[in-house]
C-alpha positions in Angstrom: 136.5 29.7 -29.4 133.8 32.2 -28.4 133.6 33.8 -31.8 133.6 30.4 -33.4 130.0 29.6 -31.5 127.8 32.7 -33.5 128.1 31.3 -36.9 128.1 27.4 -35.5 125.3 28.4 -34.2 123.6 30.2 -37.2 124.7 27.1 -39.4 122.9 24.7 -36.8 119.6 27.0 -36.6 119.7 27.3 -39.8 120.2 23.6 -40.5 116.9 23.0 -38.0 114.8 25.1 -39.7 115.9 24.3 -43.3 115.3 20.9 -42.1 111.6 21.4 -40.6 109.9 23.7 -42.8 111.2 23.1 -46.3 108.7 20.6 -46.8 106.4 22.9 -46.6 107.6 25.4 -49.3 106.2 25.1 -52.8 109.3 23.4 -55.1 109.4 25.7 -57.2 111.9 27.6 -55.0 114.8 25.8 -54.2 116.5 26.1 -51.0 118.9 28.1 -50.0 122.3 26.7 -48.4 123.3 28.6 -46.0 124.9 25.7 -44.3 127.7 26.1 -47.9 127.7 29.6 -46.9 128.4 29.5 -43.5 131.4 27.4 -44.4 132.8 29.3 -46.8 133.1 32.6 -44.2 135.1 29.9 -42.3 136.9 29.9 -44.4 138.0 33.6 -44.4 138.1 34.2 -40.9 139.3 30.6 -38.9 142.3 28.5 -39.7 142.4 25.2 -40.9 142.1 23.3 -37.4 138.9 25.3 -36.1 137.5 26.0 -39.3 138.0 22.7 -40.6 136.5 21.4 -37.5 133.6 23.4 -37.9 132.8 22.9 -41.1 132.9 19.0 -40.8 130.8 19.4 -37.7 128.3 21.3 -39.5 128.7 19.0 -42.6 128.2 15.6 -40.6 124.6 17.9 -38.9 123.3 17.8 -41.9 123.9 14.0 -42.9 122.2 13.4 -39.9 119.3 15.4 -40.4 118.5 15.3 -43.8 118.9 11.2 -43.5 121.2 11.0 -46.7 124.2 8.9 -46.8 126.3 9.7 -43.8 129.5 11.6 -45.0 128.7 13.3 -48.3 128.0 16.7 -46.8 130.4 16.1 -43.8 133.0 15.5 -46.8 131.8 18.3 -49.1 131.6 20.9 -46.7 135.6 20.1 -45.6 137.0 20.3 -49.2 134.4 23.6 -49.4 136.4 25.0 -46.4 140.2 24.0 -47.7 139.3 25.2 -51.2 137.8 28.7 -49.8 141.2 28.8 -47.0 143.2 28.2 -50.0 141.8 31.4 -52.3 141.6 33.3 -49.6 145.4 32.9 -48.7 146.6 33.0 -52.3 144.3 36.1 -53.7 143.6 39.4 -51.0 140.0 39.6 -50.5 139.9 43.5 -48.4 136.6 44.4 -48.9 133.3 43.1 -48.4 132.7 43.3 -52.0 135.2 40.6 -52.8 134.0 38.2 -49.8 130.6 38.3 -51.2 131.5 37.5 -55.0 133.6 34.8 -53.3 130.0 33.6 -51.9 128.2 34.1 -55.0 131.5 31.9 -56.6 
């Protein structure tokens, strides 16, 4: 459960400071999500109970803070998780090569 707190707690920092200052960012650049990110290296490294948690935990954070409808990203974040578990079960992913591709997927 200890290694399960560094990247929950990356997401949430992340998802607090994504949440203060992208106002303030011209919109030209779009935000990154490192929130989808975050979930999908759950997906390599926790199973589906802890994972899955996580991700929904992380998903429902940002319904909350970014004041949309309650569930989407809780929802999203889940099937982004299952789908990433999935892959990464069926194909071999090694190297750190791979993992990232599977990000930039």
């Amino acid at each position: 459960m200890l290694r399960a707190l560094v990247p929950l707690g990356a997401g949430v920092i992340w998802l607090l400071v994504a949440t203060v200052l992208m106002g303030f960012l011209p919109s030209r650049f779009p935000p990154p999500d490192i929130v989808l990110i975050v979930v999908v290296s759950f997906g390599f490294q926790y199973n589906l109970p802890l994972g899955g948690g996580l991700a929904f935990l992380l998903g429902i954070l940002q319904d909350v803070l970014s004041g949309g409808v309650m569930g989407l990203n809780a929802l999203s974040k889940t099937v982004v998780f299952v789908l990433t578990r999935s892959i990464a079960q069926r194909f071999y992913f090694s190297n750190l090569i791979s993992k990232i591709a599977m990000v930039f997927f």
